[in-house]
VEXDREN-2710 file (C-alpha; in Angstrom, 1 decimal):
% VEXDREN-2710
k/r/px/py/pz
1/UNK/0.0/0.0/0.0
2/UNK/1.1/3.6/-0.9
3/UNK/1.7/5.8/2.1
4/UNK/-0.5/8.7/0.8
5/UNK/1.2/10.9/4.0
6/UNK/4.4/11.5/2.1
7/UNK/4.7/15.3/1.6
8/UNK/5.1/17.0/-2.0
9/UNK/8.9/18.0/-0.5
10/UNK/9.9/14.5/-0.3
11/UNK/8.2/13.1/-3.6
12/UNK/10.2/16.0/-5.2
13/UNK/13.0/14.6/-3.6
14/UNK/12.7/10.7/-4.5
15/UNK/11.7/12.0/-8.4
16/UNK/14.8/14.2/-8.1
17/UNK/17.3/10.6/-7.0
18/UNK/15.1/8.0/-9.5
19/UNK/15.9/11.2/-12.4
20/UNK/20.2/9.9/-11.8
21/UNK/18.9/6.1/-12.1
22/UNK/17.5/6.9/-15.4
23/UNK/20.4/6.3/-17.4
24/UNK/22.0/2.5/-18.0
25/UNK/26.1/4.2/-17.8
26/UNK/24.7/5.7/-14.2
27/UNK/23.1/2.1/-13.0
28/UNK/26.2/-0.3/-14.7
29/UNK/27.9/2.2/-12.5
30/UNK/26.0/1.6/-9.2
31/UNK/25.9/-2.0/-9.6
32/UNK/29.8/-2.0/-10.3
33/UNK/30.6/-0.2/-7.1
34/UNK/27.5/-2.0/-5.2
35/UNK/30.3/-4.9/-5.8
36/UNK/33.4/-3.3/-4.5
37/UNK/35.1/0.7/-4.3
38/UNK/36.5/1.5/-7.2
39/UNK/38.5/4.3/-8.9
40/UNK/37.6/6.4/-12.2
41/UNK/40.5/4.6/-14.5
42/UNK/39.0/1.2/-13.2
43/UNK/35.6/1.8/-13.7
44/UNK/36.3/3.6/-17.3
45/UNK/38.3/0.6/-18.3
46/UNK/35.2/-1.7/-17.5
47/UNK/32.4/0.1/-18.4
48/UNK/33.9/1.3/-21.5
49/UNK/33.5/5.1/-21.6
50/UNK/36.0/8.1/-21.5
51/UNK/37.4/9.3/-18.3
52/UNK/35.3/12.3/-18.4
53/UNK/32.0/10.6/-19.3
54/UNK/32.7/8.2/-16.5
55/UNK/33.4/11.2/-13.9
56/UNK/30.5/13.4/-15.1
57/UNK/28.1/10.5/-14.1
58/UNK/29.9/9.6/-11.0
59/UNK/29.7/13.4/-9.9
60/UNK/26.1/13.7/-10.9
61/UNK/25.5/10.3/-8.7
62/UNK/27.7/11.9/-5.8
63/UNK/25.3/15.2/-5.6
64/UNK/22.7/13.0/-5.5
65/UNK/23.8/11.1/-2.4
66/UNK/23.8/7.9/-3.8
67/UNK/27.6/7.7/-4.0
68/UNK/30.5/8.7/-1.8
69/UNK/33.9/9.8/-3.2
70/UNK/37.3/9.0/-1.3
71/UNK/40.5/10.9/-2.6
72/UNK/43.4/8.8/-2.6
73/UNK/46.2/10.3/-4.1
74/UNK/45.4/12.3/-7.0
75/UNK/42.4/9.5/-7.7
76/UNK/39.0/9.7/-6.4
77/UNK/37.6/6.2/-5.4
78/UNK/33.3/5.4/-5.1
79/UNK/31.3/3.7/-2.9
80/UNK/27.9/3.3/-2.6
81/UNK/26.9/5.5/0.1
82/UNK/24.2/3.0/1.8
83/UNK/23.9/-1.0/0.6
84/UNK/20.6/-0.3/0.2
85/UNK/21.1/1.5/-3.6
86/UNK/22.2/-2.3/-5.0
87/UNK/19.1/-3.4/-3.0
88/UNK/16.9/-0.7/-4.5
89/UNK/18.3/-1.7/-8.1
90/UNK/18.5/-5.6/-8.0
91/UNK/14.5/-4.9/-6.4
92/UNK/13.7/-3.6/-9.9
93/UNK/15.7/-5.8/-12.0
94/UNK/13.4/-8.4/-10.4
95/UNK/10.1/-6.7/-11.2
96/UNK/11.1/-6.5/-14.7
97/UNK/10.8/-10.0/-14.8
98/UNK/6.9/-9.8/-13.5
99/UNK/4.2/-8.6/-15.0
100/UNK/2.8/-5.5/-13.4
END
């Protein structure tokens, strides 16, 4: 059931997160650091995209909370900033495979 109590503030604010899960680079990316931290070289050699492409998402995913960036060095490593996000996604990877 739908909790109809939920303020206009905070559906604003879930449409604003489920807007950065929108694109496949930006959830590959989630699910690859839902795994283990990794660093923008590793994650562009993986996923296949430019340095820049891969750190424009990444930042995008960081000001939406959903990731946490650690300098080390001159390299900035990700993590998920709560478990939950892999949850969240494998959740709906699962639907897809029900009719609803």
């Amino acid at each position: 059931m739908i909790d109809t109590r939920v303020d206009s503030d905070e559906i604003r604010r879930l449409s604003w997160v489920l807007k950065a899960l929108s694109h496949p680079t930006r959830l590959r990316l989630l699910l690859r650091i839902g795994e283990e931290p990794l660093c923008v070289q590793e994650l562009q050699k993986e996923i296949g995209q430019s340095q820049a492409n891969i750190s424009q998402h990444l930042t995008l995913l960081r000001d939406r909370g959903l990731v946490v960036g650690e300098r080390k060095g001159n390299t900035t490593c990700y993590r998920l900033s709560s478990p939950k996000i892999s949850k969240f996604i494998n959740l709906a990877l699962t639907l897809l495979g029900e009719e609803f």
